[in-house]
C-alpha positions as CSV (number, residue, x, y, z in Angstrom):
1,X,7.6,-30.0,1.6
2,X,6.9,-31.3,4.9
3,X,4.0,-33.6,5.4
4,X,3.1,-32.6,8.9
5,X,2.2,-28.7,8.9
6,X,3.9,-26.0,10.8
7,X,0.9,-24.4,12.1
8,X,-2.7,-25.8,12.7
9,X,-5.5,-24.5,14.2
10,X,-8.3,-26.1,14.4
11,X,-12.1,-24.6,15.8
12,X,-10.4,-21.5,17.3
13,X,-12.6,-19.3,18.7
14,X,-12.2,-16.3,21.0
15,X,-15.5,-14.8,22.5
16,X,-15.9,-11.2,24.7
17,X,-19.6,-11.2,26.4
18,X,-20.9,-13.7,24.0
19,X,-19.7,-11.6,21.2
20,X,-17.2,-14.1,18.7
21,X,-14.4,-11.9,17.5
22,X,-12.9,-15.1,15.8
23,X,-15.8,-18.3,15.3
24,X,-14.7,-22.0,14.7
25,X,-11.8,-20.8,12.6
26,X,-9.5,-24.1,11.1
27,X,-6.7,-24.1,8.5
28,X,-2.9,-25.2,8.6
29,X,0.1,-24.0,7.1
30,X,2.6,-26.1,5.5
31,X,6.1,-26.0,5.4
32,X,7.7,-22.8,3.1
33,X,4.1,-21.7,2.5
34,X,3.1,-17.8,2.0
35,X,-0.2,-17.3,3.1
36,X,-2.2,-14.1,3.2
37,X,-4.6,-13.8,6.0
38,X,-7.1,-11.1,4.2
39,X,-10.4,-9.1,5.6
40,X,-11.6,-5.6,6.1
41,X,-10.7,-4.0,9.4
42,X,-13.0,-5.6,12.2
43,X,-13.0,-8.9,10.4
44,X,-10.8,-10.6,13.3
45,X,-7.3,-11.1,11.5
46,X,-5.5,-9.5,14.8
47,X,-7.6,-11.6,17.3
48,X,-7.1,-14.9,15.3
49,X,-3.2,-14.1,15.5
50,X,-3.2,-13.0,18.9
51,X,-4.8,-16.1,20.1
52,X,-2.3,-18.1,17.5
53,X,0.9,-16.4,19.4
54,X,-0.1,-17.3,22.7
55,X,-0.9,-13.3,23.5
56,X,-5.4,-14.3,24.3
57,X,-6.6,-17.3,25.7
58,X,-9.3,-19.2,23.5
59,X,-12.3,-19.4,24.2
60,X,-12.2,-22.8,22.6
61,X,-10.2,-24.8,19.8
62,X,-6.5,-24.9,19.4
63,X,-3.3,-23.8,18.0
64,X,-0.1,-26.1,17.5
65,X,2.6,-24.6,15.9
66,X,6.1,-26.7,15.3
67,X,4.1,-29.8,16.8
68,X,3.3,-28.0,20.3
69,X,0.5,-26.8,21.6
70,X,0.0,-23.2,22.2
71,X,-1.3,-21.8,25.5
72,X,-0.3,-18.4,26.7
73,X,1.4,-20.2,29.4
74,X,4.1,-21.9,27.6
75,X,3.8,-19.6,24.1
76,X,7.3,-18.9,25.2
77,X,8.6,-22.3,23.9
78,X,7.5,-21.7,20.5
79,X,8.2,-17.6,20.3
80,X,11.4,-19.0,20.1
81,X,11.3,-20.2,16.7
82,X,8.8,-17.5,15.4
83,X,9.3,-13.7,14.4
84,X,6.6,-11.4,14.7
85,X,5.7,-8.0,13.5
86,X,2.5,-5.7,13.7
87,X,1.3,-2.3,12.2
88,X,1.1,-1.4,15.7
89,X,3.3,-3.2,17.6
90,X,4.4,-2.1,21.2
91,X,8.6,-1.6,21.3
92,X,11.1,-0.6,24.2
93,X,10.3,3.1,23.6
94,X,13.4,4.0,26.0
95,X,16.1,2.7,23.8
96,X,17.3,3.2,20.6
97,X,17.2,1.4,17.0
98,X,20.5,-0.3,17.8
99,X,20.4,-1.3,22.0
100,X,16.4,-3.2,20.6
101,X,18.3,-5.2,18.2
102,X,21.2,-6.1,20.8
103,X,18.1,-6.9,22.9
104,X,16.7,-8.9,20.2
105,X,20.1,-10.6,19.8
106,X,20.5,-11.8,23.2
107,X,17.3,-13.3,23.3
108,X,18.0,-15.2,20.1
109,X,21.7,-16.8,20.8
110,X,22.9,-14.0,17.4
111,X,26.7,-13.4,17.4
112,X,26.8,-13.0,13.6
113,X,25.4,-9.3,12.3
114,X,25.8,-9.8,9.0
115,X,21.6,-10.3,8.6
116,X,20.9,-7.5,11.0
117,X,23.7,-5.3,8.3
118,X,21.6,-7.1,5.4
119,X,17.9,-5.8,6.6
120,X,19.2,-2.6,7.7
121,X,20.6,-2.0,4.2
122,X,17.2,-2.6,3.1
123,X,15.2,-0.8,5.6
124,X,17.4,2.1,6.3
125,X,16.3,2.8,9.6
126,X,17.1,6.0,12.2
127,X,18.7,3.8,14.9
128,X,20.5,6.9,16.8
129,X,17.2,7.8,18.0
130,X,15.0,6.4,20.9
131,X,12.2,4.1,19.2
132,X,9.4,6.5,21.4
133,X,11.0,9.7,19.5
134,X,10.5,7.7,16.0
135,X,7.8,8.5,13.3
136,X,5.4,5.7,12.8
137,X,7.3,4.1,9.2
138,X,10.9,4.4,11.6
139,X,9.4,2.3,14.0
140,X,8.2,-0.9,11.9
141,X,11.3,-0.9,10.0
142,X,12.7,-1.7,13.6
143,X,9.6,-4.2,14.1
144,X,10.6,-5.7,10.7
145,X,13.8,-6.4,11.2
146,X,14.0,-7.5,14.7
147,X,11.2,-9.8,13.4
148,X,13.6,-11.7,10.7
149,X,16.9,-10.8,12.0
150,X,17.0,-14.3,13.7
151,X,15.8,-16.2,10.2
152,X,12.9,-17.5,11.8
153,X,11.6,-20.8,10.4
154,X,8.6,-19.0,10.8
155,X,7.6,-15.8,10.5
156,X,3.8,-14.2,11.1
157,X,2.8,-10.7,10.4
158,X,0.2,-8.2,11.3
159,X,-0.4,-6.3,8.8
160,X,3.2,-5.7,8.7
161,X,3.6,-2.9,5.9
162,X,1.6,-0.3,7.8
163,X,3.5,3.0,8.3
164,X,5.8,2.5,5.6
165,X,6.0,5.1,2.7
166,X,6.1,3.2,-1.2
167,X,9.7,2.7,-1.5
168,X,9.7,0.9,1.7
169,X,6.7,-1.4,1.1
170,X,8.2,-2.4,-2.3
171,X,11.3,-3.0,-0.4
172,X,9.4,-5.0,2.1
173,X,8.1,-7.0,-0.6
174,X,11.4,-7.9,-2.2
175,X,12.5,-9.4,1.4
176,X,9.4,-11.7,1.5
177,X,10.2,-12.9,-2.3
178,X,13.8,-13.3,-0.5
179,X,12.1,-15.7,2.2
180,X,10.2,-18.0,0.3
181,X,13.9,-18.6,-1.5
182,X,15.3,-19.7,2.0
183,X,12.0,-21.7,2.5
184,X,10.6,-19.6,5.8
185,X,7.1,-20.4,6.4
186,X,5.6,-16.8,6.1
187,X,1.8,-16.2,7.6
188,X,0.6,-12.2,6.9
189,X,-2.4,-10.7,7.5
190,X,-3.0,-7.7,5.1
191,X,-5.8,-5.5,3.9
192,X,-4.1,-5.0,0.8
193,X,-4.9,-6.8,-1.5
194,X,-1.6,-6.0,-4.4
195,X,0.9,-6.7,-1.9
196,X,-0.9,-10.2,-0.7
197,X,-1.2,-10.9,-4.7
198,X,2.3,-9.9,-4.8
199,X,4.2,-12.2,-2.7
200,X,1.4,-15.4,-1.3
201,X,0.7,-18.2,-3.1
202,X,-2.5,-18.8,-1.1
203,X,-5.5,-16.8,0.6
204,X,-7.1,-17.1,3.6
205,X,-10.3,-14.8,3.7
206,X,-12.0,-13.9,7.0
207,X,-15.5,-12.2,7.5
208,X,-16.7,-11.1,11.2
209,X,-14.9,-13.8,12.6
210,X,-15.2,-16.7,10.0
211,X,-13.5,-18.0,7.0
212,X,-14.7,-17.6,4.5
213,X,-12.4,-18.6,1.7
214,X,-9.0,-20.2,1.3
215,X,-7.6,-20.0,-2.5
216,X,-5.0,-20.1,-4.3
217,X,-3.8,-15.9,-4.7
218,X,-4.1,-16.3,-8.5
219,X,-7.9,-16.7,-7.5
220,X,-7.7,-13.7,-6.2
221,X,-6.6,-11.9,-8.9
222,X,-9.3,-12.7,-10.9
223,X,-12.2,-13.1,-8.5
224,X,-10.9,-9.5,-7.3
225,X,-10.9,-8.4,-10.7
226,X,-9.4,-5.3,-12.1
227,X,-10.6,-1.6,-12.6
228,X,-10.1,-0.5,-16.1
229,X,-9.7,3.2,-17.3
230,X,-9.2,4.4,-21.3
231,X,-9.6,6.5,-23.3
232,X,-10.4,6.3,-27.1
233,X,-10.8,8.3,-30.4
234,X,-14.1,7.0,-30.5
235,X,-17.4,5.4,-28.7
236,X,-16.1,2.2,-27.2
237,X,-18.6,-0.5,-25.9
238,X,-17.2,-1.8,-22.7
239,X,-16.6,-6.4,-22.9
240,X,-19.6,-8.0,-22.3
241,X,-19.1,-9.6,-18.8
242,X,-17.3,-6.3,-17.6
243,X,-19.3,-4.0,-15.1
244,X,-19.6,-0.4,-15.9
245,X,-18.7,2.4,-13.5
246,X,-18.4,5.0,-16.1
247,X,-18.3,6.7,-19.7
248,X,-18.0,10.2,-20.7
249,X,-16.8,12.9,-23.0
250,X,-13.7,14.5,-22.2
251,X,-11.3,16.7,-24.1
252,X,-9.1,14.0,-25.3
253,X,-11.8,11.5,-26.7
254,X,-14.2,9.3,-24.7
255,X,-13.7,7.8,-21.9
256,X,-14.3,4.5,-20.3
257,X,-14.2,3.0,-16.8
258,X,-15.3,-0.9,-16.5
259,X,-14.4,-3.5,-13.8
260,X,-13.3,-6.2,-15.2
261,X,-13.4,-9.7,-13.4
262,X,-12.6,-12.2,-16.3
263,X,-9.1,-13.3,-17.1
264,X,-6.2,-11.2,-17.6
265,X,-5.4,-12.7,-21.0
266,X,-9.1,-12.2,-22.2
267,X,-8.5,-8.4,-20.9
268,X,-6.0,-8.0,-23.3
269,X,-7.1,-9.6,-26.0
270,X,-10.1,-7.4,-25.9
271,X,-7.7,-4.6,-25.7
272,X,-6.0,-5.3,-28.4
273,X,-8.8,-4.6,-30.9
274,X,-10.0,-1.3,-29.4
275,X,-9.7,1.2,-32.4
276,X,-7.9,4.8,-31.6
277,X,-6.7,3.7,-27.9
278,X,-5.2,6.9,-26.9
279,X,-4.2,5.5,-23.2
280,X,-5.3,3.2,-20.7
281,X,-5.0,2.3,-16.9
282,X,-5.2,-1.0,-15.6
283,X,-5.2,-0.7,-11.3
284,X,-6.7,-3.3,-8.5
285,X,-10.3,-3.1,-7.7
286,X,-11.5,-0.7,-5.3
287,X,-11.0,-2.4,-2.0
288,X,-14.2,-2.4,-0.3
289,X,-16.0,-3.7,-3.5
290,X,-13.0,-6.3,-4.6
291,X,-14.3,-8.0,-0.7
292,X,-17.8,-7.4,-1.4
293,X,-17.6,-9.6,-4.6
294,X,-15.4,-12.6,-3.1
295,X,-18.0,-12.8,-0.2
296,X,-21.4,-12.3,-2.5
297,X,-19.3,-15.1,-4.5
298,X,-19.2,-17.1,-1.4
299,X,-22.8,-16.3,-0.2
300,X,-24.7,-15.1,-2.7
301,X,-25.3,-12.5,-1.1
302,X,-24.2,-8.6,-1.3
303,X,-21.9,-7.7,2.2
């Protein structure tokens, strides 16, 4: 991997009216990273990419991506290497699926289809149709593809799976596992936290404008811990460091809901000696909460 990193931004901060929608933000990417850019909505992942692309002027700090310094008046240079891709990115609503990727084809020097045939095998996306006429998951499959038709060396993301029904976001995931085979440097803001666990090996956490964190995902995992459901024969005392949300009697037995923030293999180890375990769900923490506990971790302080 590539000493010098692909991106780095350093102090970035965009202000509106003396309000700071990003605040002294700094991290880099390396070379063949997959980083997660994670916060609630409002937290400033769109500004900070915005700003990174070229698309707002910074208040102050900068951005160099591929060695160059970004300013919306020469972003152009470096666009050129990039794909991009947002929840609610704005397309060529007068043509179709298939005239936006010749568009996007021209632009990028493609003569060879075969990766346009590859992600539209994947995405399966109504191309007959103009992109205005298109439901919302029709119209980031487009986004997505036009965004890694080129194989970008680098690819950055807004959160790029919104609009798309399951199937489609597991298949999404599958063709970022795909990427970090080819090596592409892969930057993706999400406010879900299972697919950013998924596919990054690293975290970046923003709060109202500021980082907050920047961890390796498997941190993640266990900082976000996990919300546990059974249900047993008999009265089950939830593991000592787990927090209880629930416990009842229901038709079946009793059941239990904990959230459980230790490690996984402690989990099932614990699990492993419950008596008369009729059945048992294991899912992520709720959202809201899993963020309140990685910032309270960071602060000491409840969000």
């Amino acid at each position: 991997m590539s000493s010098t990193p692909v991106v780095s931004i350093a102090h970035l901060t965009k202000r509106y009216k003396g309000f700071a929608a990003i605040d002294d933000v700094s991290f880099t990417i390396a070379k063949g990273e997959i980083v997660g850019f994670v916060g609630l909505n409002g937290a400033g992942k769109s500004t900070t990419i915005n700003t990174m692309l070229g698309f707002l002027h910074a208040t102050d700090g900068s951005v160099t991506i591929f060695d160059q310094l970004v300013k919306p008046q020469t972003a152009h240079k470096t666009h050129q290497q990039i794909g991009f891709a947002s929840g609610d990115m704005s397309l060529f609503n007068n043509l179709t699926g298939k005239q936006y990727f010749r568009f996007i084809a021209g632009r990028f020097g493609i003569r060879d289809n075969t990766r346009l045939k590859q992600l539209s095998d994947l995405f399966e996306p109504d191309v007959n149709k103009k992109i205005g006429d298109l439901s919302r998951g029709n119209k980031q499959k487009i986004a997505l593809i036009a965004a890694f038709m080129a194989s970008p060396e680098l690819v950055i993301l807004d959160e790029p799976s919104s609009g798309l029904d399951p199937l489609m976001q597991q298949n999404f995931v599958d063709l970022i596992r795909e990427e970090t085979t080819r090596g592409t440097t892969i930057f993706m803001s999400s406010h879900y936290l299972t697919e950013v666990i998924d596919v990054c090996s690293r975290v970046v956490l923003i709060r109202g404008g500021k980082i907050v964190k920047d961890i390796p995902a498997s941190e993640l995992v266990t900082d976000g811990g996990k919300m546990v459901r059974l249900v047993s024969q008999s009265v089950v005392i939830p593991p000592r460091t787990a927090e209880l949300v629930e416990k009842k009697k229901t038709d079946d037995g009793y059941e239990l809901t904990f959230v459980y923030k230790a490690k996984p293999a402690q989990l099932q180890q614990w699990l492993s000696g419950v008596a008369g375990l009729i059945d048992v769900s294991i899912t992520d923490h709720d959202l809201k909460a899993a963020f309140d506990d990685l910032y309270e971790l960071e602060t000491g302080e409840h969000a």
